[in-house]
C-alpha positions as protocol buffer text, in pm:
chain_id: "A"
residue {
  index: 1
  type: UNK
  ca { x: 9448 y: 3997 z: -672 }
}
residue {
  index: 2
  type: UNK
  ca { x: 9515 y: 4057 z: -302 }
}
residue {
  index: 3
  type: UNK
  ca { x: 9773 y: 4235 z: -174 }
}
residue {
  index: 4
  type: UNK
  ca { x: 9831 y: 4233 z: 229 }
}
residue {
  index: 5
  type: UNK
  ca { x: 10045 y: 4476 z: 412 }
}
residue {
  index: 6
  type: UNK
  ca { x: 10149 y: 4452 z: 772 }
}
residue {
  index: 7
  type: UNK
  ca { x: 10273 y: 4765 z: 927 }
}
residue {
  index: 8
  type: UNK
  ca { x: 10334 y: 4926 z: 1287 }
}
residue {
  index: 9
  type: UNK
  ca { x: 10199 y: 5187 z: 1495 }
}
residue {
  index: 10
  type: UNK
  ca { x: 10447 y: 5509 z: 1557 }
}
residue {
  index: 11
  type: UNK
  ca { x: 10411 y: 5786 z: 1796 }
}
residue {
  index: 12
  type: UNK
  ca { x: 10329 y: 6142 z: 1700 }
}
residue {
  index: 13
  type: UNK
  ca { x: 10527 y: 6395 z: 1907 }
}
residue {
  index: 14
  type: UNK
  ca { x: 10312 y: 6695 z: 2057 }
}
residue {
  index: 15
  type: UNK
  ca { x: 9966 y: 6619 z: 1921 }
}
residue {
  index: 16
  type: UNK
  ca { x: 9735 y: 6810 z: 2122 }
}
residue {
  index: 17
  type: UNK
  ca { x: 9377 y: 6701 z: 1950 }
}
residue {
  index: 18
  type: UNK
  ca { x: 9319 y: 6319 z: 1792 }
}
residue {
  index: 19
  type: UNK
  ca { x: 9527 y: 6031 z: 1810 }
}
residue {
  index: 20
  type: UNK
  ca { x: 9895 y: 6049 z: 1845 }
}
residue {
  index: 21
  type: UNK
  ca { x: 9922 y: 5694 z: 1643 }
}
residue {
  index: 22
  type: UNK
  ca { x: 10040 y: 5680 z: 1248 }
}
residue {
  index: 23
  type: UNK
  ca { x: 10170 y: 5414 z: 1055 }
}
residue {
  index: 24
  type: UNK
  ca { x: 10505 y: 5420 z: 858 }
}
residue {
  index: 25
  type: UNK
  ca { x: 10578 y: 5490 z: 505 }
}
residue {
  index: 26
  type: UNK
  ca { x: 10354 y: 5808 z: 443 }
}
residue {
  index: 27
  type: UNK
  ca { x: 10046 y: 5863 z: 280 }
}
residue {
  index: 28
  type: UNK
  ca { x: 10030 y: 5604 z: 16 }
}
residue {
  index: 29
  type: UNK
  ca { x: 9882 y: 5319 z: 168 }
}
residue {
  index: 30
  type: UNK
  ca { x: 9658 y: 5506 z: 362 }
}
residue {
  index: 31
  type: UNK
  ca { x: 9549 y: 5650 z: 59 }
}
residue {
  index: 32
  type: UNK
  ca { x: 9514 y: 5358 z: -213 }
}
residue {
  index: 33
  type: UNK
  ca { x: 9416 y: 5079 z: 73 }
}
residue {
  index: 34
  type: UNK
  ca { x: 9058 y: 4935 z: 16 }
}
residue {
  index: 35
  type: UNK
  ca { x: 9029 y: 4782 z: 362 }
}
residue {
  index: 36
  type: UNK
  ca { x: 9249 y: 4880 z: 678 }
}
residue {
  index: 37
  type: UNK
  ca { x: 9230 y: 4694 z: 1002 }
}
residue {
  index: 38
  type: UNK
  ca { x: 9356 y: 4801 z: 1403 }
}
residue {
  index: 39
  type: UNK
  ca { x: 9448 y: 4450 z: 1512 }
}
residue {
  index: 40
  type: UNK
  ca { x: 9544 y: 4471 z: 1884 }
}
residue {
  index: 41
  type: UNK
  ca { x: 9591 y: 4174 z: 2224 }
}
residue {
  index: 42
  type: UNK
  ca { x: 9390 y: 4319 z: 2440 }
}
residue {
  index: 43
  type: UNK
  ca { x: 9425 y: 4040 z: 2697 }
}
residue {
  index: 44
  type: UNK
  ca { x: 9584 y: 3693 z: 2749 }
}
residue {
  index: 45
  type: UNK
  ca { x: 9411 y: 3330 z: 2743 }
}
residue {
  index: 46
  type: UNK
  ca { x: 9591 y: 3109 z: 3065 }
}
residue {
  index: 47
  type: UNK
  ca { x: 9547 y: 2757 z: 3111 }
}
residue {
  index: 48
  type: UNK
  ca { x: 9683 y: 2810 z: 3489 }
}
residue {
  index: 49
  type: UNK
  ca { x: 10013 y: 3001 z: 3431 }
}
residue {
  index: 50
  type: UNK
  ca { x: 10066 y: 2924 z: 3101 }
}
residue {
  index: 51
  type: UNK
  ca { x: 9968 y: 3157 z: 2800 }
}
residue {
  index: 52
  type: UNK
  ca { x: 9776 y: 2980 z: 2524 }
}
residue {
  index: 53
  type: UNK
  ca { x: 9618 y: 3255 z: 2329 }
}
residue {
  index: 54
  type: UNK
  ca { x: 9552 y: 3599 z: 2318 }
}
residue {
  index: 55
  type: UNK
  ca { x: 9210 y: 3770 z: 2327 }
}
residue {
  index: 56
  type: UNK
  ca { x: 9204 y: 3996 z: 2030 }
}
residue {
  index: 57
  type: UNK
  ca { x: 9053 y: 4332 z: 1904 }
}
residue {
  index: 58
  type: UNK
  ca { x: 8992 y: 4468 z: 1545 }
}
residue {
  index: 59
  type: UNK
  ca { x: 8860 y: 4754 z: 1448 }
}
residue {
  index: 60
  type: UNK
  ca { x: 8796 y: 4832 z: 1030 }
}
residue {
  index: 61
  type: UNK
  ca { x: 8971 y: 5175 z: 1025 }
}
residue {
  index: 62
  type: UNK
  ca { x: 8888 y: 5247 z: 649 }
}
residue {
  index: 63
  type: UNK
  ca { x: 8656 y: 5017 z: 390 }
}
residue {
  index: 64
  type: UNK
  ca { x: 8600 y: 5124 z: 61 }
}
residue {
  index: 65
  type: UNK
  ca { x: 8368 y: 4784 z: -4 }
}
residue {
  index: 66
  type: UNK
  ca { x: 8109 y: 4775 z: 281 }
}
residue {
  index: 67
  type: UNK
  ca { x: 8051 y: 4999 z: 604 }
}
residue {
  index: 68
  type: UNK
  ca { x: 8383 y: 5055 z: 801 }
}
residue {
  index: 69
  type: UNK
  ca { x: 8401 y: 5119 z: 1177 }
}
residue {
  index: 70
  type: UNK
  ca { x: 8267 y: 4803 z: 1321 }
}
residue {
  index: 71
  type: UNK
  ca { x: 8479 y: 4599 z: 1622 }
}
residue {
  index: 72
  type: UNK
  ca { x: 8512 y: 4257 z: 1674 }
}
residue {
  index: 73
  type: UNK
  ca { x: 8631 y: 4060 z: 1921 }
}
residue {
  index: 74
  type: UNK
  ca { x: 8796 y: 3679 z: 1909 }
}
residue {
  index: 75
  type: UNK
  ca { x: 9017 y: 3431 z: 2116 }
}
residue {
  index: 76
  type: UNK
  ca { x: 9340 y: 3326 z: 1890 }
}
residue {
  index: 77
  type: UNK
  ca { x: 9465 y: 2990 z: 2060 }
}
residue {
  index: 78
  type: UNK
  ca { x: 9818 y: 2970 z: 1974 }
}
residue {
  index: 79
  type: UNK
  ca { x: 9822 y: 2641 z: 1756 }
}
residue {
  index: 80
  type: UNK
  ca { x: 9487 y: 2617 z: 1688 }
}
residue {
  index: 81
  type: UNK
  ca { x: 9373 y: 2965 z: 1540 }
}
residue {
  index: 82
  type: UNK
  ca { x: 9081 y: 3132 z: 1588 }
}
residue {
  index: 83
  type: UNK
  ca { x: 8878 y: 2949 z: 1863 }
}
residue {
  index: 84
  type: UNK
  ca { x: 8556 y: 2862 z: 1700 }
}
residue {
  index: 85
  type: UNK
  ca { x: 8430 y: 2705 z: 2019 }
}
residue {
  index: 86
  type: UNK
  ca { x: 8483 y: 3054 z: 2218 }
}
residue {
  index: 87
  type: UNK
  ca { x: 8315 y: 3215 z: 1905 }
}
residue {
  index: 88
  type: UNK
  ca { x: 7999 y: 2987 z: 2011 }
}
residue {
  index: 89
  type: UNK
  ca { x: 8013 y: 3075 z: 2374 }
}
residue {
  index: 90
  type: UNK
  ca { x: 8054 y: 3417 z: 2343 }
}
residue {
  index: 91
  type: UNK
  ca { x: 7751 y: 3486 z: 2053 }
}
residue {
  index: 92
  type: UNK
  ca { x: 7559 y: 3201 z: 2273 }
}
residue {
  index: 93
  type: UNK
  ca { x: 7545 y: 3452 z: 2566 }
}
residue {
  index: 94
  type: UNK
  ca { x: 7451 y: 3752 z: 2393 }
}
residue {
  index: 95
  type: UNK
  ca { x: 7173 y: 3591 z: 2213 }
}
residue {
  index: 96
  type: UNK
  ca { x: 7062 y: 3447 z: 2524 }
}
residue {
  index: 97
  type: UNK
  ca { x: 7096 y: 3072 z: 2426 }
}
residue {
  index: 98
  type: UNK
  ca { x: 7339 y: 2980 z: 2677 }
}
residue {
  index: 99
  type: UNK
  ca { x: 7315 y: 3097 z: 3041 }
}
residue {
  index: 100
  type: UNK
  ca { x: 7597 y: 3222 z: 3262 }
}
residue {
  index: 101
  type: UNK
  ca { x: 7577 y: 3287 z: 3561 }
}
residue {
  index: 102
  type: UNK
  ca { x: 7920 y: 3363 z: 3785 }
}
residue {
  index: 103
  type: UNK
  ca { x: 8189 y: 3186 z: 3603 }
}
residue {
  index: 104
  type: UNK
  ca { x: 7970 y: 2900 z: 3490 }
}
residue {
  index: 105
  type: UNK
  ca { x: 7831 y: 2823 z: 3163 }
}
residue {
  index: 106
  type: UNK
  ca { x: 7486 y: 2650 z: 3101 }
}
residue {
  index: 107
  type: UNK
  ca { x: 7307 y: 2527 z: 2849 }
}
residue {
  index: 108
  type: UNK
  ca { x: 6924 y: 2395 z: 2868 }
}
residue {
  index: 109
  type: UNK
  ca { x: 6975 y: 2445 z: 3211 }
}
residue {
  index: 110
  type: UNK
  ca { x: 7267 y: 2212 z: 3246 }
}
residue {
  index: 111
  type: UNK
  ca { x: 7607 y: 2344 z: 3313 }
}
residue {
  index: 112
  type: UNK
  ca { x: 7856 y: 2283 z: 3052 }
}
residue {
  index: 113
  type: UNK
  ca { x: 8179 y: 2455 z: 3222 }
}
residue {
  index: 114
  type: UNK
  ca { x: 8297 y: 2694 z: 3482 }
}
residue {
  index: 115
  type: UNK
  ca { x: 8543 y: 2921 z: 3276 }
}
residue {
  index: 116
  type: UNK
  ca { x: 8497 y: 3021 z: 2930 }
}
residue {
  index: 117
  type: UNK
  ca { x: 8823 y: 2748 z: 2897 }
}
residue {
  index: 118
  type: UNK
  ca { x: 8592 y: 2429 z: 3009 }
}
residue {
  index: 119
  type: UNK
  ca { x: 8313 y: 2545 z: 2863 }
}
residue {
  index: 120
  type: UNK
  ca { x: 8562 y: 2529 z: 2542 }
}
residue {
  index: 121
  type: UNK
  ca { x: 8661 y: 2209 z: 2595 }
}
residue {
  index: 122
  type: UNK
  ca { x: 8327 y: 2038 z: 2660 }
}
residue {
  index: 123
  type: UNK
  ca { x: 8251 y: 2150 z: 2343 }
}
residue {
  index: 124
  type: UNK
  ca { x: 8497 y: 2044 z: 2199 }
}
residue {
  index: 125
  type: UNK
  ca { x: 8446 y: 1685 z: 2339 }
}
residue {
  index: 126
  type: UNK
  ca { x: 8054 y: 1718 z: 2231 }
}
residue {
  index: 127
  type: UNK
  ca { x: 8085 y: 1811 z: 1872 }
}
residue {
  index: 128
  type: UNK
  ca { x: 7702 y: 1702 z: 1796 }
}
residue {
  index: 129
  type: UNK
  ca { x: 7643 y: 1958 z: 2116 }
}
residue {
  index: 130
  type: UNK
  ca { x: 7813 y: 2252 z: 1941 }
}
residue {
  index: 131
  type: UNK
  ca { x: 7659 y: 2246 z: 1658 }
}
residue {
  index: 132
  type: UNK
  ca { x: 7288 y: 2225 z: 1780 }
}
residue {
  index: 133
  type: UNK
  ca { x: 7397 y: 2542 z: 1958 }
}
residue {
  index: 134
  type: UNK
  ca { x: 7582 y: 2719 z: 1718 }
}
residue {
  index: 135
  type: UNK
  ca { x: 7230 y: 2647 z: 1515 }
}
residue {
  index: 136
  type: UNK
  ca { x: 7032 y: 2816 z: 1760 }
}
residue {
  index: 137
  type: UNK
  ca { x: 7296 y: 3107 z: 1773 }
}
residue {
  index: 138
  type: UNK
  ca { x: 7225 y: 3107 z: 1395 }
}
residue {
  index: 139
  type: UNK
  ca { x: 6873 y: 3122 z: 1427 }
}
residue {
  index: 140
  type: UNK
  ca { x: 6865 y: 3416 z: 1659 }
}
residue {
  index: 141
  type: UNK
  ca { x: 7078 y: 3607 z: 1452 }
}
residue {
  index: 142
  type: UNK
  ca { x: 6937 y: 3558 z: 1108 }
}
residue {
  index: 143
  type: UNK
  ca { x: 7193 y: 3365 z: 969 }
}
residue {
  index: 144
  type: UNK
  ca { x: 7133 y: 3018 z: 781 }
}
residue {
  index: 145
  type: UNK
  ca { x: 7135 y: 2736 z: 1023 }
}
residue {
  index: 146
  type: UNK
  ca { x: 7461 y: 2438 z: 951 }
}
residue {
  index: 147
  type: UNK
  ca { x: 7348 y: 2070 z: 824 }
}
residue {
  index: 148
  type: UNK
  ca { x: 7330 y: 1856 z: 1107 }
}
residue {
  index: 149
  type: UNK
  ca { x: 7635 y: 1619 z: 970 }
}
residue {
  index: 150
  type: UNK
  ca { x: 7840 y: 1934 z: 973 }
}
residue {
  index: 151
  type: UNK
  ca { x: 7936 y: 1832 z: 1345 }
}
residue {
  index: 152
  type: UNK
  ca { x: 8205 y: 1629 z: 1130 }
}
residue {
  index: 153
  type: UNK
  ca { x: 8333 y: 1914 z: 941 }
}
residue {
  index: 154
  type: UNK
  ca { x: 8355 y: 2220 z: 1216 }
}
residue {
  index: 155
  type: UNK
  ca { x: 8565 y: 1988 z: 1464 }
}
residue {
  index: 156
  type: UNK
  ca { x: 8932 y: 1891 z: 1367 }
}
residue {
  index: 157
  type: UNK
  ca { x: 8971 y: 1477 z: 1323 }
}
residue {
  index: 158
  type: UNK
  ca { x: 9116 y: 1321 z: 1613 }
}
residue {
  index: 159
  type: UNK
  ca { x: 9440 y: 1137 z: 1487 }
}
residue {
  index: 160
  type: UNK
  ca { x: 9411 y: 746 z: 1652 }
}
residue {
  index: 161
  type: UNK
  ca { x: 9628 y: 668 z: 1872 }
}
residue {
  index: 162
  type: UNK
  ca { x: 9890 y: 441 z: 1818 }
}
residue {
  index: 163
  type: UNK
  ca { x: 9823 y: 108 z: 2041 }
}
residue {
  index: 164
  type: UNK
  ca { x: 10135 y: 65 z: 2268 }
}
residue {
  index: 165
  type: UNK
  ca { x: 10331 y: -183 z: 2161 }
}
residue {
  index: 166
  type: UNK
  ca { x: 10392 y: -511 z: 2414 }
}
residue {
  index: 167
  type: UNK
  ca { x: 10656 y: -498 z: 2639 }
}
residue {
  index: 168
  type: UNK
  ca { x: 10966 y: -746 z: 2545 }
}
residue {
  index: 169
  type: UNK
  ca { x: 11010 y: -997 z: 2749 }
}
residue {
  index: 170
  type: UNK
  ca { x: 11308 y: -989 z: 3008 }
}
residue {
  index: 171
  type: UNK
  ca { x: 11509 y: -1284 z: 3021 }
}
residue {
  index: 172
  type: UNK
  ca { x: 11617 y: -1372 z: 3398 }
}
């Protein structure tokens, strides 16, 4: 059994030393609470001047079932979720497997995207793509590689689109 709370950060009043942050409701959850989590927006994701996402922060503040104090860092597309496709980009720089250089994105030496949000998309739009990388990510990091026909599985199922349906003709 699972049991999630959400809560909200208060201000201490005159704390000299440590952070003047608590959460409501006393000691109790801090106390009996097997995991706790700092979930914060630390920026926003803007498809020109609209706001599609926020880029998010979470820190383990407590974790009674495996080492606490690790950070992580994720786009949340509003919609969509977490943005597995940024995930890719992101761990694809670090381990070296895709090159940016400026604001572009390349991959084998070919550029995939200037902006993190092309880059996004043209993976999106090359499934088959993504997942040969997202191997490769795997491989550097020690983590088992996907089966090639799970390009079907990671990327949503376009819906068809319906054909348009003829025009009626006008009597004159």
């Amino acid at each position: 059994t699972m049991v999630i709370f959400i809560n909200q950060i208060r201000m201490k009043i005159g704390v000299m030393f440590g952070s003047p942050e608590t959460t409501t409701g006393g000691n109790a959850l801090k106390f009996y609470a097997s995991v706790r989590l700092d979930i914060r927006r630390i920026g926003s994701i803007k498809k020109g001047e609209e706001v599609i996402g926020n880029e998010t922060k979470v820190k383990v503040v407590k974790n009674k079932v495996s080492p606490p104090f690790k950070t992580a860092e994720f786009d949340i597309l509003y919609g969509q979720g977490i943005s597995r496709e940024g995930e890719i980009i992101d761990m694809g720089v670090e381990a070296k497997v895709l090159e940016k250089s400026g604001s572009w994105y390349a991959y084998n030496g070919e550029k995939i995207g200037q902006g993190k949000d092309n880059a996004r998309e043209f993976l999106k739009e090359n499934p088959a793509l993504s997942v040969e990388i997202e191997n490769k990510v795997r491989d550097a990091v020690g983590i088992p590689l996907l089966p090639l026909g799970e390009a079907e599985a990671a990327t949503p199922a376009k819906k068809p689109r319906a054909a348009k349906e003829p025009a009626a003709a006008q009597e004159v």
